[in-house]
C-alpha positions in Angstrom: -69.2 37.0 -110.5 -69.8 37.8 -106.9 -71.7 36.1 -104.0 -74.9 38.1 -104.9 -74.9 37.3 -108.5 -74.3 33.7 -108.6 -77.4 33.4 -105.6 -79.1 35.0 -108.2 -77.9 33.2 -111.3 -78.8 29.9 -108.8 -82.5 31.4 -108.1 -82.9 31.6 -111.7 -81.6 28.1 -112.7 -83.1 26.0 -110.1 -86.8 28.4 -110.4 -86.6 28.8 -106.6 -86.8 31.8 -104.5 -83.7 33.9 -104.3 -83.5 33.2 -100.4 -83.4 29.5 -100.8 -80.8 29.9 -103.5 -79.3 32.2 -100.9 -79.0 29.4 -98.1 -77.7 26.8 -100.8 -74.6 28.6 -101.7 -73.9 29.7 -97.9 -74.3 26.1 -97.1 -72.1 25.0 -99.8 -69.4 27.4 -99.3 -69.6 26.3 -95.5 -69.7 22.9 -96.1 -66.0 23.2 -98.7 -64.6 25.3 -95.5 -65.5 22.7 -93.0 -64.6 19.5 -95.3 -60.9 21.7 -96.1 -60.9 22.1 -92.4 -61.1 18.5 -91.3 -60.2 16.4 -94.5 -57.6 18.8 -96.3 -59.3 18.2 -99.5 -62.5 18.6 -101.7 -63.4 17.2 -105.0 -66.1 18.3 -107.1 -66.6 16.6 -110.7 -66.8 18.5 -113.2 -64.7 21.6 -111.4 -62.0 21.1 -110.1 -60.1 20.0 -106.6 -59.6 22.2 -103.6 -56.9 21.8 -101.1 -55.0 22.8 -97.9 -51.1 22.7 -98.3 -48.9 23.7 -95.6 -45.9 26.8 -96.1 -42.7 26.5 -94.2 -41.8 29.8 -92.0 -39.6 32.2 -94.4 -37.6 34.8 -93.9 -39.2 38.4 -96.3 -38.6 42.1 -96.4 -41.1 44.7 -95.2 -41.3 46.3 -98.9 -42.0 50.2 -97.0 -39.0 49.8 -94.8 -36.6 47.1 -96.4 -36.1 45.7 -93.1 -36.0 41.6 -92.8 -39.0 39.9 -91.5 -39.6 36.4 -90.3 -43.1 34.7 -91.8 -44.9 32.3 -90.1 -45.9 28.9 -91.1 -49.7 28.9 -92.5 -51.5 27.1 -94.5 -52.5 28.2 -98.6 -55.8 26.7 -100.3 -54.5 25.2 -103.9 -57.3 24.7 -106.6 -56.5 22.5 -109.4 -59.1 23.1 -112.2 -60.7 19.8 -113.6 -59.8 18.4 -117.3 -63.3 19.2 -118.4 -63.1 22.9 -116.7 -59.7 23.2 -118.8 -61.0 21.9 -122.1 -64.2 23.6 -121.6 -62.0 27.3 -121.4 -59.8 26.4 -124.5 -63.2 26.7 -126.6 
């Protein structure tokens, strides 16, 4: 499912216009960014939790070339799915 289809498959659910349904998601999906941003974290019941971990700079290979390559430090968004999300896929 993509961006376009789950405003859609929002529209539908909540019996609102598709542009409203439009400005809910954006706002959602802005909201996760800003709270990962700030807090590091986000829970949502029933889905799962999002959050930031920190990677440690590492040395790699440039795979065209084979030559060694230092990688920076960053930062990696974990998600850890719920136990309802995971009993709800066994079915």
């Amino acid at each position: 499912m993509n961006q376009v289809q789950l405003i859609e498959s929002v529209a539908k659910a909540g019996k609102i216009k598709k542009a409203a349904a439009g400005r809910a998601v954006k706002a959602m999906v802005t909201n996760i960014v800003d709270s990962l941003k700030s807090e590091g974290r986000v829970i949502i019941a029933g889905l799962g939790t999002f959050r930031v971990k920190s990677t440690k700079p590492r040395t790699g290979r440039n795979p065209k070339t084979g030559e060694t390559i230092q990688i920076a430090a960053g930062k990696r968004v974990l998600f850890k799915p719920s136990l309802s999300l995971k009993k709800t896929l066994k079915s």
